[in-house]
Backbone as CSV, one residue per row, in Angstrom:
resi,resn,N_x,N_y,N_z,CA_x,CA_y,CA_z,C_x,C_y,C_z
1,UNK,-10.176,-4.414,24.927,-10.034,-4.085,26.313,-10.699,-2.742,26.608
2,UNK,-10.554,-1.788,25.544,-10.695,-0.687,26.079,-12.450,-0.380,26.145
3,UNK,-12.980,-1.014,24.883,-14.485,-1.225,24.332,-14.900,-2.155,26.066
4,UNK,-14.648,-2.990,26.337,-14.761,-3.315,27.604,-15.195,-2.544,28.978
5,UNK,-13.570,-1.493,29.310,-13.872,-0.543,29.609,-14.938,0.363,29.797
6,UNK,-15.095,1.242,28.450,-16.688,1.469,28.330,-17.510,1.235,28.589
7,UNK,-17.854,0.083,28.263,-19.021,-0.526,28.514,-19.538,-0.627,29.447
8,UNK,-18.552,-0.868,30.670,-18.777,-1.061,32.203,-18.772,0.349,32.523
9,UNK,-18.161,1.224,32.059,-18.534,2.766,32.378,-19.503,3.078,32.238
10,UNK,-20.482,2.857,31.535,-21.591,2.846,30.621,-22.500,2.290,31.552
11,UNK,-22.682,1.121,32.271,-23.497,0.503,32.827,-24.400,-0.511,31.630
12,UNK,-23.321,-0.831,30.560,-23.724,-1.793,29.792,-24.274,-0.865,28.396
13,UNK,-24.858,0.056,28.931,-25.540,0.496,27.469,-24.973,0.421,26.194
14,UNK,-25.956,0.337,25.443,-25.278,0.180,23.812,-24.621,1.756,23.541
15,UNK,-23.527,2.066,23.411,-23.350,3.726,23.395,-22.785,4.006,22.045
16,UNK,-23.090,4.910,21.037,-23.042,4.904,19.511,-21.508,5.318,19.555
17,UNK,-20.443,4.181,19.453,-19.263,5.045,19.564,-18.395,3.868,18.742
18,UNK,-18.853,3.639,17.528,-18.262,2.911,16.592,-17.259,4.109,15.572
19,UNK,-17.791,5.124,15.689,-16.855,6.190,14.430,-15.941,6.161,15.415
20,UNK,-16.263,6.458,16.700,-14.723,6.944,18.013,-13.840,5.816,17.970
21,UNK,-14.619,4.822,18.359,-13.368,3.294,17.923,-12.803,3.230,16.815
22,UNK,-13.391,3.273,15.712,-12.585,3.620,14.421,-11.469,5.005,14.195
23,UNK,-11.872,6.026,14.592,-10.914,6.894,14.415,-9.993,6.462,15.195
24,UNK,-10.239,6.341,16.481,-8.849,6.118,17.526,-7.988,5.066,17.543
25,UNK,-8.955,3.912,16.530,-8.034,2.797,16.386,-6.666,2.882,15.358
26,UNK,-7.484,3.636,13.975,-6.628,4.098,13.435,-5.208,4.951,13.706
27,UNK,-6.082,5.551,14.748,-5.198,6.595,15.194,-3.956,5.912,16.207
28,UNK,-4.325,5.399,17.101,-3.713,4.258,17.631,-2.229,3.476,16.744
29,UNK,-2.898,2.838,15.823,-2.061,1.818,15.117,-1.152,2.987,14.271
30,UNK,-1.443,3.844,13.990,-0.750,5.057,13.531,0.298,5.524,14.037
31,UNK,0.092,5.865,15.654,1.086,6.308,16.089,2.421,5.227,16.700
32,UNK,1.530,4.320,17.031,2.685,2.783,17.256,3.607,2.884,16.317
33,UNK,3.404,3.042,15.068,3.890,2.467,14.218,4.606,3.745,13.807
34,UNK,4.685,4.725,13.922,4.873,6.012,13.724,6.390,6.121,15.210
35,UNK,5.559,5.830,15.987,7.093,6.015,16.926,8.232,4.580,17.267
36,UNK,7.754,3.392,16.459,8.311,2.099,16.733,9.072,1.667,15.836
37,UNK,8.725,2.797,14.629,9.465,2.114,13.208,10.956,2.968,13.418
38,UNK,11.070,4.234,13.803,12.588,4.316,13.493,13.605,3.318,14.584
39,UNK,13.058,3.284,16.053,14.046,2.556,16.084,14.186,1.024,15.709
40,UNK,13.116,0.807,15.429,13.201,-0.894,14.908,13.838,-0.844,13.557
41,UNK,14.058,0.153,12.805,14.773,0.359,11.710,16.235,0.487,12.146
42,UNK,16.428,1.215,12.895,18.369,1.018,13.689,18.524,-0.192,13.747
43,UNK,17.724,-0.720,14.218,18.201,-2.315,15.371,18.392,-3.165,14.102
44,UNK,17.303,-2.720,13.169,17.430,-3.954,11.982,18.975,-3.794,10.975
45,UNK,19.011,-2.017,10.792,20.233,-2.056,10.104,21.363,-2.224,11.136
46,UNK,21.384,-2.119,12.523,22.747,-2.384,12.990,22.695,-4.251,12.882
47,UNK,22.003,-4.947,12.864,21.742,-6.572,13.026,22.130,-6.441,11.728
48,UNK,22.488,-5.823,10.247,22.495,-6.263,8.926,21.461,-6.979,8.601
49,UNK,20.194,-7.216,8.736,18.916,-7.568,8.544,18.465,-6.665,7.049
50,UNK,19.401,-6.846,6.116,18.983,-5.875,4.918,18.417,-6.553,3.522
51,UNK,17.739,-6.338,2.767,16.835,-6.705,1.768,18.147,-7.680,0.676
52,UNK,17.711,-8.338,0.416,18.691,-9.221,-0.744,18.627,-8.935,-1.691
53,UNK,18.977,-8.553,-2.774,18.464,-7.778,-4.486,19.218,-8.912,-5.235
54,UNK,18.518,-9.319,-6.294,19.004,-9.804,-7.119,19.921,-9.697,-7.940
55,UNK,20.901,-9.476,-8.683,21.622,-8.376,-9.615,21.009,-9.084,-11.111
56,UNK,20.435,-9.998,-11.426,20.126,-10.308,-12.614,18.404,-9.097,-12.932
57,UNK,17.884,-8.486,-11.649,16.690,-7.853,-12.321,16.796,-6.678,-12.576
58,UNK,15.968,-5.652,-12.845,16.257,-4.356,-12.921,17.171,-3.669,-12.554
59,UNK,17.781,-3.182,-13.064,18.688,-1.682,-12.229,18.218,-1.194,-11.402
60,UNK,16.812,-0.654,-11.425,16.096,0.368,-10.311,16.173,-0.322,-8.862
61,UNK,16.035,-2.043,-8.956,16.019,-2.424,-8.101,17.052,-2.430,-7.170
62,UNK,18.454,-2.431,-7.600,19.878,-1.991,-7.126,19.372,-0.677,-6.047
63,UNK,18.505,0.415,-6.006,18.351,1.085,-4.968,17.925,0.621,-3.915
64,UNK,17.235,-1.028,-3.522,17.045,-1.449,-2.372,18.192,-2.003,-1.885
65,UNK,19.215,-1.538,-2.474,20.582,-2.358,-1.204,20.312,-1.386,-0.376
66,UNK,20.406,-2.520,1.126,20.883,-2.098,1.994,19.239,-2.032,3.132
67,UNK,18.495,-1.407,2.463,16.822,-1.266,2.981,16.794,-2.648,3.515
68,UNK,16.200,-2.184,5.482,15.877,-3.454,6.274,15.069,-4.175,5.621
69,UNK,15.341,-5.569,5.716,13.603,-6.017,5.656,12.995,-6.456,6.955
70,UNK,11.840,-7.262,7.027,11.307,-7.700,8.226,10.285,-6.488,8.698
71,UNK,10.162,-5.279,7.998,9.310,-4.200,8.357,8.158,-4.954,9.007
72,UNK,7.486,-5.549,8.229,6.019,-5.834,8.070,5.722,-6.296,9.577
73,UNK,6.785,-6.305,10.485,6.970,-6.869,11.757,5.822,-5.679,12.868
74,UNK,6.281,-4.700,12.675,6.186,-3.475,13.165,4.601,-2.989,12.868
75,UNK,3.775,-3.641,11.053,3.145,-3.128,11.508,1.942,-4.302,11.849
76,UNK,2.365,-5.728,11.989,1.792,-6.415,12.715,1.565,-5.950,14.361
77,UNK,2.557,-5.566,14.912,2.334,-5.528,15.889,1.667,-4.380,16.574
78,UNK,1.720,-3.209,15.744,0.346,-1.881,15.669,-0.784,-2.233,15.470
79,UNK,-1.139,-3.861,14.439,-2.574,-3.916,14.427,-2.945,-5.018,15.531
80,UNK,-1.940,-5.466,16.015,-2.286,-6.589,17.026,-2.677,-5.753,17.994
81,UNK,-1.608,-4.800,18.768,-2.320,-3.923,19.751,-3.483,-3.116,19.931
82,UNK,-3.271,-2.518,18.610,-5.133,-1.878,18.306,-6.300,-2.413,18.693
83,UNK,-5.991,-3.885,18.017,-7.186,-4.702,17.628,-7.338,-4.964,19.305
84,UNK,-6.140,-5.571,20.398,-6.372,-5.292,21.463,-6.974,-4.711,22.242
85,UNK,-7.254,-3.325,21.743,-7.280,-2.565,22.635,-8.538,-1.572,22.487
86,UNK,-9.327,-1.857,21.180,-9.998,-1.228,20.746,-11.128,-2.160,20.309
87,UNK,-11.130,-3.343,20.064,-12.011,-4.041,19.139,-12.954,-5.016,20.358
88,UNK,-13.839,-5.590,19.780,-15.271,-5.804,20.773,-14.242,-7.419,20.712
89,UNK,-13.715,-7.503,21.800,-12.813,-9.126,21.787,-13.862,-10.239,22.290
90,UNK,-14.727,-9.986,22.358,-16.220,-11.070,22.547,-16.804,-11.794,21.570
91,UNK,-16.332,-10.937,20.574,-16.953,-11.349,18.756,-15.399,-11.586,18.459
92,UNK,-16.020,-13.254,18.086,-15.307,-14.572,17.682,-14.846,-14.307,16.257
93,UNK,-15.771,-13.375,15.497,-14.888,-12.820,14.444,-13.596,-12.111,14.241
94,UNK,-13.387,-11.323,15.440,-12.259,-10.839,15.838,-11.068,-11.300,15.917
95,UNK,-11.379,-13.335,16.347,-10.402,-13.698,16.592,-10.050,-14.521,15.494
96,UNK,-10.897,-14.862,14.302,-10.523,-14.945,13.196,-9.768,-14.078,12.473
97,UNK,-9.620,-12.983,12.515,-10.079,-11.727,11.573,-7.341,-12.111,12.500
98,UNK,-7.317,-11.807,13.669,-6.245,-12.363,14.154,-5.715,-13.413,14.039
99,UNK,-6.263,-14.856,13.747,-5.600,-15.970,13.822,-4.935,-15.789,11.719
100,UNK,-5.902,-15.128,11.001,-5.160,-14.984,9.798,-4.226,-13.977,10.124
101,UNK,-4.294,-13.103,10.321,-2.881,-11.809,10.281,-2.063,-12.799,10.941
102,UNK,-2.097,-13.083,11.996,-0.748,-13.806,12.821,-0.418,-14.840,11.629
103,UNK,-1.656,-15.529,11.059,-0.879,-16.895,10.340,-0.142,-16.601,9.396
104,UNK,-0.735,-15.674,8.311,0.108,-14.839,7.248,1.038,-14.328,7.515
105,UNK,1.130,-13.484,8.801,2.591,-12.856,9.173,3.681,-13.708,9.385
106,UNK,3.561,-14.843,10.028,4.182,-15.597,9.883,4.498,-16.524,9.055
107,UNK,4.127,-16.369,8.205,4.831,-17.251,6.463,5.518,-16.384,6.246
108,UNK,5.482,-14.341,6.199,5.884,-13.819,5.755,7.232,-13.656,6.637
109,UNK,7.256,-13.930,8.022,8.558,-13.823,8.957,9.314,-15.096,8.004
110,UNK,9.026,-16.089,8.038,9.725,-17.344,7.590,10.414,-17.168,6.241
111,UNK,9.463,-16.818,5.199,9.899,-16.070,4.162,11.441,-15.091,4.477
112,UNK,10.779,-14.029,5.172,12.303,-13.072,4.944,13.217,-13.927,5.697
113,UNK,12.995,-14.821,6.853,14.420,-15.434,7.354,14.944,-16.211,6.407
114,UNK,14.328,-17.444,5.912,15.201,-17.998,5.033,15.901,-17.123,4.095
115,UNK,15.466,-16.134,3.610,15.846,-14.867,2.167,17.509,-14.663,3.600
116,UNK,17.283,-14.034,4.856,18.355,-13.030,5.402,18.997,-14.852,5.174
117,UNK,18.860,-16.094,6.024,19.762,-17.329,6.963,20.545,-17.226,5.241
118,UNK,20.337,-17.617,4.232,20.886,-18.377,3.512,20.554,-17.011,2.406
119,UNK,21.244,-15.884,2.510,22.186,-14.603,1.714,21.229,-14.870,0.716
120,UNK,20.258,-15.126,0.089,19.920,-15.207,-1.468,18.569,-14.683,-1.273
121,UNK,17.932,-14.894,-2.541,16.434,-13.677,-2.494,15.520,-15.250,-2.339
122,UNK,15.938,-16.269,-2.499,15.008,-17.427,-2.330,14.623,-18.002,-0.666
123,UNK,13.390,-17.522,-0.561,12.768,-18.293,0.506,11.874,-18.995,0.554
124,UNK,11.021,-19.058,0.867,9.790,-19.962,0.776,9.114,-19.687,-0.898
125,UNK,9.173,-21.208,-0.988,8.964,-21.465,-2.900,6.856,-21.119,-2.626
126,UNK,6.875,-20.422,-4.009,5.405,-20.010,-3.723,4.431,-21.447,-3.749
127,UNK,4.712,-22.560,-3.904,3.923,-23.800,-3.828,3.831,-23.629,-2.309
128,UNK,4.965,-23.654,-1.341,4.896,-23.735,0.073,3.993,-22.417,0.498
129,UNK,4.236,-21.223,0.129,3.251,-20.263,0.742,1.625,-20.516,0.918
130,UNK,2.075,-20.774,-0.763,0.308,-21.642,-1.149,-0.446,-22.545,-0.383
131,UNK,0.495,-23.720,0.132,0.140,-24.529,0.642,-0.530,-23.970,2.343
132,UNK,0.299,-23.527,2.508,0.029,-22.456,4.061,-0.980,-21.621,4.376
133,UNK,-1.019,-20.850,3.266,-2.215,-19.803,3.396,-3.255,-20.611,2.949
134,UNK,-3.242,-21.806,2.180,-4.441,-22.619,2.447,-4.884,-23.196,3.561
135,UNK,-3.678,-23.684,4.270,-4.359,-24.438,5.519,-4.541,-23.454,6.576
136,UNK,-4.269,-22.680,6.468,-4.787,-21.721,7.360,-5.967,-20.771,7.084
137,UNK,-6.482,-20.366,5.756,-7.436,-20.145,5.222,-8.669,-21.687,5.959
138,UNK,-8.245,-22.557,5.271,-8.635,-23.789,5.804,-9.348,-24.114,7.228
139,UNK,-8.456,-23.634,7.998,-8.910,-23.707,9.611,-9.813,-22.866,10.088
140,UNK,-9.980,-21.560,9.591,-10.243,-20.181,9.530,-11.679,-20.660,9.171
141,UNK,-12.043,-21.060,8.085,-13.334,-21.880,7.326,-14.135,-22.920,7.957
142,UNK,-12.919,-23.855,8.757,-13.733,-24.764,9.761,-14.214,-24.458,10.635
143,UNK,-13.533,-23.354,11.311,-14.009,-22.731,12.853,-15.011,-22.219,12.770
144,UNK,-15.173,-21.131,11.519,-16.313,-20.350,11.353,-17.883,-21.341,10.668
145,UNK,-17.446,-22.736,10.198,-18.626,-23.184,10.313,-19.026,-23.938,11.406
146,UNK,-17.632,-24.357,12.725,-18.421,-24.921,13.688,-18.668,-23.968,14.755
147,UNK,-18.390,-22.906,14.656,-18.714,-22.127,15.842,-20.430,-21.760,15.523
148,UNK,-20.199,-21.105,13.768,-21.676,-20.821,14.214,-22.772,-22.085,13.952
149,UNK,-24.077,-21.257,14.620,-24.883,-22.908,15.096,-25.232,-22.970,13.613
150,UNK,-25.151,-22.802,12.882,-25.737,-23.450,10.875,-24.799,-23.527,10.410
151,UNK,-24.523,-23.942,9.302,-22.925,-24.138,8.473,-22.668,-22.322,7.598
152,UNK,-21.671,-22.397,7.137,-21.400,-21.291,6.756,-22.758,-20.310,6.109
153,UNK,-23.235,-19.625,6.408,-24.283,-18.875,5.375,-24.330,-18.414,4.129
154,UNK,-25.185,-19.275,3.302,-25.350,-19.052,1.506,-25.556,-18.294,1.543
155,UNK,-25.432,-16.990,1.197,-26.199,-15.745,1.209,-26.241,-15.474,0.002
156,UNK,-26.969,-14.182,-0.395,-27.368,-13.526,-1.884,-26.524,-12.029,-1.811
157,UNK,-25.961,-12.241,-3.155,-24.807,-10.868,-3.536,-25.871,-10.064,-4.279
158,UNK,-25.700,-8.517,-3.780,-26.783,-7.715,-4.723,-25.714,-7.410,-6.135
159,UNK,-26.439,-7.470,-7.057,-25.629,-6.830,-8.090,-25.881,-5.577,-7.775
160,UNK,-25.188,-4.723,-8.208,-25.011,-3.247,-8.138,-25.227,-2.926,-9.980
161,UNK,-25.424,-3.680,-10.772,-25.797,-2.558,-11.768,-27.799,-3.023,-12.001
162,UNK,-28.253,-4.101,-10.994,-29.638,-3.862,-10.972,-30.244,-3.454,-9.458
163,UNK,-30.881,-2.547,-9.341,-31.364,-2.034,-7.759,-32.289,-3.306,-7.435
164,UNK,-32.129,-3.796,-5.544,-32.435,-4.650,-5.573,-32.906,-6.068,-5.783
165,UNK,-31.885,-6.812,-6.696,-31.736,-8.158,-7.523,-30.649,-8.522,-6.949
166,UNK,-31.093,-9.386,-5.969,-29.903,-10.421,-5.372,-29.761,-11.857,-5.912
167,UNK,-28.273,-11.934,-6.192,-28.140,-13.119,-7.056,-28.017,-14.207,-5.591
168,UNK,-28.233,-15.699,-5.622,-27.587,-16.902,-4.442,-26.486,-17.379,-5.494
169,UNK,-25.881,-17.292,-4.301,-23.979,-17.869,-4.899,-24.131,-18.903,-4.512
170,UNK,-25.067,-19.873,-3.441,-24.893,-21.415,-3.355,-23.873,-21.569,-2.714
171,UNK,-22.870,-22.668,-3.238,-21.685,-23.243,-1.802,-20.630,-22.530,-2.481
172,UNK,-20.701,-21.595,-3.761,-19.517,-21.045,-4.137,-19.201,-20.015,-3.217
173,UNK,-20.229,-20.017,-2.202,-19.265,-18.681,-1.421,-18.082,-19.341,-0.201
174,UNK,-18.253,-20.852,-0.504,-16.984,-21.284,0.523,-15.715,-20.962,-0.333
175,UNK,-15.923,-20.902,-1.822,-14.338,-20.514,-2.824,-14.386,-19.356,-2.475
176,UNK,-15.338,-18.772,-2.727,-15.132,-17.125,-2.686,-14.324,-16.538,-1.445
177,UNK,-14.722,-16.999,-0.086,-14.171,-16.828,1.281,-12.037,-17.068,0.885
178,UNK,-12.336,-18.573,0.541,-11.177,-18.778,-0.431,-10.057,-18.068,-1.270
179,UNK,-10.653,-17.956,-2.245,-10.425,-16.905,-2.976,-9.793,-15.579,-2.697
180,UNK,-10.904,-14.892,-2.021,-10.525,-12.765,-0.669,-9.588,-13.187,-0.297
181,UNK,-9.284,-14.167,0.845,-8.364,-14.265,1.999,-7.047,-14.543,0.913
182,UNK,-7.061,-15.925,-0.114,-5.425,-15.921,-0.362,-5.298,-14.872,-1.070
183,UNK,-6.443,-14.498,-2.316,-6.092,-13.255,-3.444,-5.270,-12.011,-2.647
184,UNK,-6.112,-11.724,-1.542,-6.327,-10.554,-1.192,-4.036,-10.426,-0.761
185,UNK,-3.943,-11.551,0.096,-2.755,-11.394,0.607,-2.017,-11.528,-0.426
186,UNK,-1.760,-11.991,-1.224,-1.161,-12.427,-2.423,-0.845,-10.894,-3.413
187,UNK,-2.168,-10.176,-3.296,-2.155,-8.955,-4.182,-1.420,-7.611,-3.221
188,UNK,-1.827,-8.038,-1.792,-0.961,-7.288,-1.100,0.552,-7.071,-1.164
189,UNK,0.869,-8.128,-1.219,2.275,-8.602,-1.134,3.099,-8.308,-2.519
């Protein structure tokens, strides 16, 4: 919205203000999240919305009694607004780059509810996550080969320990796409 803005301030021109969008976006999702988390932290511990601990694992882990869960709520919704408010919403990548955060966030909402509905640390069995972040990885993959006008682009990876020697990955870069998106959330988590 705000890149919008600009622009029409601008009278269209291309204006070099990609570091300013980046700092301020950051800065942005920073402070959301900076003034939204304590009280969404009250609301969660007065709701008893608190982390489930196992007692069969570690001891150390016994220090998360009591710690809300559902955080990750808070800072979905700092990057949803950012991305709102800051990001070029014309580029269809954008709205990929959103239809995964929302889809992931929401396995991960489903996740902690079943963990809070039914008192135990078991929620969504990792076959079901799997299954999810595939089909949504999945959709993510279709869109982006029918939107753009050629099918996904083979491209060539430079190696970095030879200067200029680009290897072709062929159709392995549809695993690879694969691969980032579940690894990446998976290693997050």
């Amino acid at each position: 919205m705000l890149f919008w803005i600009l622009t029409k301030i601008t009278d269209g021109e291309n204006i070099p203000f990609l570091n300013f969008r980046s700092i301020f976006s950051f800065l942005t999702a920073f402070f959301i999240s900076i003034f939204m988390m304590p009280s969404f932290i009250k609301t969660l511990k007065k709701l008893h919305l608190n982390q489930i601990i196992r007692l069969e694992g570690p001891k150390t882990h016994l220090n998360k009694y009591g710690t809300p869960t559902m955080g990750g709520t808070i800072i979905l919704i700092s990057i949803l607004l950012t991305v709102l408010l800051w990001a070029q919403l014309s580029n269809y990548y954008i709205w990929c780059i959103l239809f995964v955060l929302i889809g992931y966030g929401v396995i991960g909402f489903i996740d902690d509810y079943r963990k809070l509905s039914r008192r135990n640390t078991q929620g969504l069995s990792a076959l079901w996550k799997y299954f999810w972040q595939s089909i949504i990885t999945g959709m993510i993959m279709g869109w982006m080969w029918w939107m753009d006008k050629n099918p996904i682009p083979i491209p060539n990876i430079m190696n970095p320990d030879l200067s200029n020697f680009f290897t072709s990955v062929g159709i392995i870069y549809v695993l690879m796409i694969y691969f980032v998106l579940i690894g990446t959330s998976n290693a997050v988590n």
